[in-house]
C-alpha positions in Angstrom: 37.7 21.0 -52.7 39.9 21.6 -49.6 37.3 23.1 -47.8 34.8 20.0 -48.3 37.0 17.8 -46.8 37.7 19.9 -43.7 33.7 20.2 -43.7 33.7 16.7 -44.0 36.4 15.4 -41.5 35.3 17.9 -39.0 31.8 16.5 -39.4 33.1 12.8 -39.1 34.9 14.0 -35.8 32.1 15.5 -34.3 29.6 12.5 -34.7 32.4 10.4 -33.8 32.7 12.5 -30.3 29.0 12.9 -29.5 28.4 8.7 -29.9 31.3 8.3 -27.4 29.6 11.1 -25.1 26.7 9.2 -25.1 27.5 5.7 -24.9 29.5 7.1 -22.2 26.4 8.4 -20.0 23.9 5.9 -20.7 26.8 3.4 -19.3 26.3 5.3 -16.1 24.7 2.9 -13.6 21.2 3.9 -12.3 20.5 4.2 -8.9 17.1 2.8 -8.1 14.8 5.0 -6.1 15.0 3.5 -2.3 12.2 1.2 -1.7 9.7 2.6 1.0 9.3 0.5 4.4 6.3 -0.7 4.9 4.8 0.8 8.2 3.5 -1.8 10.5 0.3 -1.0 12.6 -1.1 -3.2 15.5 -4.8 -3.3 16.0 -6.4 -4.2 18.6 -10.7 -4.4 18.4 -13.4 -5.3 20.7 -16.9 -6.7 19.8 -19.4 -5.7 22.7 -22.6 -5.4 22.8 -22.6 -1.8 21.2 -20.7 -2.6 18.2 -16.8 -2.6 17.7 -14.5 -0.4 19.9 -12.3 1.9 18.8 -14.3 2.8 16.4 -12.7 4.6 13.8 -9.5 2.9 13.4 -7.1 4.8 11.3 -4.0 3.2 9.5 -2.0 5.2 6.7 -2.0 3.5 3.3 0.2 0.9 2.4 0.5 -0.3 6.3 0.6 -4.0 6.8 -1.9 -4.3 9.7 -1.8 -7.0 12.2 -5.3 -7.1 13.6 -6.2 -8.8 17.0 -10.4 -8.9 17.6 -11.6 -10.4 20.6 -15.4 -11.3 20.8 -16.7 -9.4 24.4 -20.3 -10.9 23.6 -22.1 -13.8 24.9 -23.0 -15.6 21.6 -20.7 -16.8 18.4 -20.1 -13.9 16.0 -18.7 -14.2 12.3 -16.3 -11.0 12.3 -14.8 -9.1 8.6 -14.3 -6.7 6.6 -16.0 -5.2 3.4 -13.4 -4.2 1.2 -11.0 -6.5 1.9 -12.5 -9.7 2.0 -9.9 -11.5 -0.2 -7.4 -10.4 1.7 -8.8 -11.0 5.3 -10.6 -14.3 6.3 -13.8 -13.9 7.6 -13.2 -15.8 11.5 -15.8 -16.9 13.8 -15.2 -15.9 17.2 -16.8 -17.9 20.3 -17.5 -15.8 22.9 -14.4 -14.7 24.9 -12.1 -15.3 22.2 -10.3 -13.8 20.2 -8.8 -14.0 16.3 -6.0 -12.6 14.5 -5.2 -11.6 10.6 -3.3 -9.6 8.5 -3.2 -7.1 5.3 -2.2 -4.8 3.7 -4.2 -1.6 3.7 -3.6 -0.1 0.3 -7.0 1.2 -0.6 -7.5 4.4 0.7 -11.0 5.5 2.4 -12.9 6.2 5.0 -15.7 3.8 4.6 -14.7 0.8 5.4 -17.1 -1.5 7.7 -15.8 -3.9 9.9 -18.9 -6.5 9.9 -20.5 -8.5 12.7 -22.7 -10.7 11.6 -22.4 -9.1 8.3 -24.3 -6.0 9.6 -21.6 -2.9 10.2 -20.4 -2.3 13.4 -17.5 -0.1 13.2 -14.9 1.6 10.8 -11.4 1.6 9.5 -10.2 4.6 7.5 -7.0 3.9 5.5 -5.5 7.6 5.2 -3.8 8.6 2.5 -3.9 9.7 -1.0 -5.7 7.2 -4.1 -3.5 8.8 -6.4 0.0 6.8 -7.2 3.4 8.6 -6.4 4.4 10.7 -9.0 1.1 11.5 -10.1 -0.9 14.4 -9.9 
């Protein structure tokens, strides 16, 4: 009978001690990963007569682009960009002037058109992986 009651308080001890362990290092704070940066990119674009120069324009994923486009042509042009259209106003540009926006350029690709006139006229590329951090 001895016996079972060392089993037994030996037992009680050792559940006692591994609660304490744990609530013990789940009362450890967390440190939150560090939150990346976001990269800024200016962009400067032409309309001509040929189309849009520079023409691919590269930005890395997740860059908030500030986009300047000035209109090089002698007649009124509406200017965007397929694939972001909610997120970049479509302007009209006079000739000789130019328009500004911004976004954020988190879908990756190669194809997207920058429109004149809704007909494409150049490209942007948005490098970088589609898959999310920590994914594979």
């Amino acid at each position: 009978m001895k016996r079972y009651a060392l089993l037994f308080v030996g037992a009680l001890l050792l559940g006692v001690a591994l609660v304490g362990l744990g609530r013990i290092r789940h009362a450890e704070p967390k440190q939150a990963p560090a939150a990346a940066v976001p990269v800024t990119r200016d962009v400067a674009i032409e309309i001509g007569p040929g189309g849009i120069e520079p023409s691919p324009v590269a930005v890395p994923k997740g860059a908030r682009v500030l986009l300047r486009v000035a209109n090089r042509t002698a007649r009124p042009v509406r200017f965007g960009l397929a694939g972001y259209q909610e997120r970049l106003d479509v302007m009209t540009l006079e000739p000789g002037q130019e328009g500004r926006g911004e976004f954020v350029a988190d879908r990756p690709g190669e194809d997207f058109a920058w429109l004149v006139d809704g007909s494409p006229r150049g490209r942007l590329q948005v490098t970088g992986s589609h898959l999310m951090e920590g994914h594979e």
